[in-house]
ChimeraX commands (.cxc) that place a marker at each C-alpha (Angstrom):
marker #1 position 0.00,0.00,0.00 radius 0.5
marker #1 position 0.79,3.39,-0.66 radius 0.5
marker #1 position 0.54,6.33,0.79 radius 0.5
marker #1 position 0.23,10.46,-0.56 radius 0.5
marker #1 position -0.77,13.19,0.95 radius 0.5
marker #1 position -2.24,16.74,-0.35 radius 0.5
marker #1 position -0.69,19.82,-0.41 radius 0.5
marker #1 position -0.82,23.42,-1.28 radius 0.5
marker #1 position 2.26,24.57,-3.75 radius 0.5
marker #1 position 3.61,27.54,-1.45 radius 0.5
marker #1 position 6.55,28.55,-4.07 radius 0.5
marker #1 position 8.41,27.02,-7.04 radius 0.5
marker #1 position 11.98,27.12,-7.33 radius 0.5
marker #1 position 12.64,26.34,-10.84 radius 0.5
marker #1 position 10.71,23.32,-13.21 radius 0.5
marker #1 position 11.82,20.43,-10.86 radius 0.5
marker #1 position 11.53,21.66,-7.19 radius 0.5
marker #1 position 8.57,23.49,-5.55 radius 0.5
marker #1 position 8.12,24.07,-1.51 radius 0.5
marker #1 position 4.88,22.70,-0.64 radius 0.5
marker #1 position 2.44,22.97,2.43 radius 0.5
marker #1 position 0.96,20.09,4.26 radius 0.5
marker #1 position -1.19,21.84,6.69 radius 0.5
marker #1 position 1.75,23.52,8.18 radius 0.5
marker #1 position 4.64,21.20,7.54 radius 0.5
marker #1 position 6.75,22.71,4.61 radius 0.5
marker #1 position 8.81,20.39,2.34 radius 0.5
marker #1 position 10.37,20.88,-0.70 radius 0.5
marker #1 position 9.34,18.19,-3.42 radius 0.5
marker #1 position 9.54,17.16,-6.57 radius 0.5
marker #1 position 7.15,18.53,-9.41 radius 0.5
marker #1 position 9.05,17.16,-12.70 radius 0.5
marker #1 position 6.17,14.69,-13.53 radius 0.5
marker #1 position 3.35,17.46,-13.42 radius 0.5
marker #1 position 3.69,20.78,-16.43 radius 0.5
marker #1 position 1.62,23.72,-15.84 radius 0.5
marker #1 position 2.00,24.16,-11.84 radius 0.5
marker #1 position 1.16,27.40,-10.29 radius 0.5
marker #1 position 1.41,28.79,-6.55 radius 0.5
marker #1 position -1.31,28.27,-4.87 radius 0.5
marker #1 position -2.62,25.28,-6.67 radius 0.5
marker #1 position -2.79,21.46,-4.77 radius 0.5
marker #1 position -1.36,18.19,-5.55 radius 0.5
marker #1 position -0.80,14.49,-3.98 radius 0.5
marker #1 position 2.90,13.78,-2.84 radius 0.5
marker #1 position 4.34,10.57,-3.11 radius 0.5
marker #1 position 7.77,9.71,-2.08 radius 0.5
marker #1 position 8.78,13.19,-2.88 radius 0.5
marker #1 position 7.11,13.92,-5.90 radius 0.5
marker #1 position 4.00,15.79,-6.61 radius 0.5
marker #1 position 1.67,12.83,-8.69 radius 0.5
marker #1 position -1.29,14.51,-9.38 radius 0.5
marker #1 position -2.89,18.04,-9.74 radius 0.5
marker #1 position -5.90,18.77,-7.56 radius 0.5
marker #1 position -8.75,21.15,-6.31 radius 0.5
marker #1 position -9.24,22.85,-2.67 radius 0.5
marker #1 position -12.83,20.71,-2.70 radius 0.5
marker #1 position -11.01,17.60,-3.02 radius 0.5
marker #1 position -7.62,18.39,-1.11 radius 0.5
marker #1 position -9.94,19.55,1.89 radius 0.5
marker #1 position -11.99,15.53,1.63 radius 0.5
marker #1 position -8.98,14.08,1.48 radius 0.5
marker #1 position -7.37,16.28,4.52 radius 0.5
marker #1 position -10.37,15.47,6.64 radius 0.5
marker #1 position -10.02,11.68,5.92 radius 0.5
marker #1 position -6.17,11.98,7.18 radius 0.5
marker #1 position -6.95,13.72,10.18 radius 0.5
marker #1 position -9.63,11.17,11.75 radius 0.5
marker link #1:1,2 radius 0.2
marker link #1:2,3 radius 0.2
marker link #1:3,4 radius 0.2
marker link #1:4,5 radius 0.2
marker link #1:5,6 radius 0.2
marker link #1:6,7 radius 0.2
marker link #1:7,8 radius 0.2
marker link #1:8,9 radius 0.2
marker link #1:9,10 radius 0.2
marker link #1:10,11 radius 0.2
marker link #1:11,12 radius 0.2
marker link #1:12,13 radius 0.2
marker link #1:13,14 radius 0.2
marker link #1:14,15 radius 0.2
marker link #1:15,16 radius 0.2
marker link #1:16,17 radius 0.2
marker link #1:17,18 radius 0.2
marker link #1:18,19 radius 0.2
marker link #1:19,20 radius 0.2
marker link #1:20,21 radius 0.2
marker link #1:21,22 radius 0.2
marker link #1:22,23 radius 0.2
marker link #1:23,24 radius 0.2
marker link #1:24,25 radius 0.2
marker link #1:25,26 radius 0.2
marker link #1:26,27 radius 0.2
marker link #1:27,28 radius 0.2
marker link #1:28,29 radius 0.2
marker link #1:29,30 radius 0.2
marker link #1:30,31 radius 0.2
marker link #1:31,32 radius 0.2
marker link #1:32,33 radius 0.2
marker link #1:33,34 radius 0.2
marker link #1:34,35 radius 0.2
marker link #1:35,36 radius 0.2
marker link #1:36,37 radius 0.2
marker link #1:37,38 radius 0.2
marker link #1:38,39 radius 0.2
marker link #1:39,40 radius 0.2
marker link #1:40,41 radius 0.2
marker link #1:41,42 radius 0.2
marker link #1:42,43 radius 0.2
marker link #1:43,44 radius 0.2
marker link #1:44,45 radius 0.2
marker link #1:45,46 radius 0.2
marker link #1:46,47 radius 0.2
marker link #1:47,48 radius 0.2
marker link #1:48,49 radius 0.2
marker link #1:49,50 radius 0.2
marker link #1:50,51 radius 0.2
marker link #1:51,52 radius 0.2
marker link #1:52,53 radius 0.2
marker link #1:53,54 radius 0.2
marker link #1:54,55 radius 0.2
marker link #1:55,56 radius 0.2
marker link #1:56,57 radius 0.2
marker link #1:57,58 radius 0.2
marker link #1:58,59 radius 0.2
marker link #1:59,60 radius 0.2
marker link #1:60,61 radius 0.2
marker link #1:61,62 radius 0.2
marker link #1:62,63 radius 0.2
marker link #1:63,64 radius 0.2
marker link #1:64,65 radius 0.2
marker link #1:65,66 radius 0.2
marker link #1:66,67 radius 0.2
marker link #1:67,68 radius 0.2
view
């Protein structure tokens, strides 16, 4: 099983690397498999990379889910 977690995109340092926030925690991560990225938007982390683009509506479900 794996596991990936939602996160706002907080800055982006160049096309690979962009700090992200997980509800406080900041981490830089990986965001070479995803084009287009903008700050502000959300994505799933995996293993250090960002895996998938998503809204607030869904981040927010899946954030709730987590925190139970």
């Amino acid at each position: 099983m794996c596991l990936a977690f939602p996160g706002k995109i907080i800055s982006i340092k160049n096309k690979e690397q962009a700090t992200v926030d997980f509800d406080g925690v900041k981490k830089v991560v990986n965001i070479s498999l995803i084009s287009n990225l903008k700050k502000g938007e959300f994505v799933i982390v995996h293993a250090g990379f960002a895996i998938e683009k998503m809204d607030k509506k869904e981040k927010d479900a899946i954030s709730k889910i987590i925190k139970k």
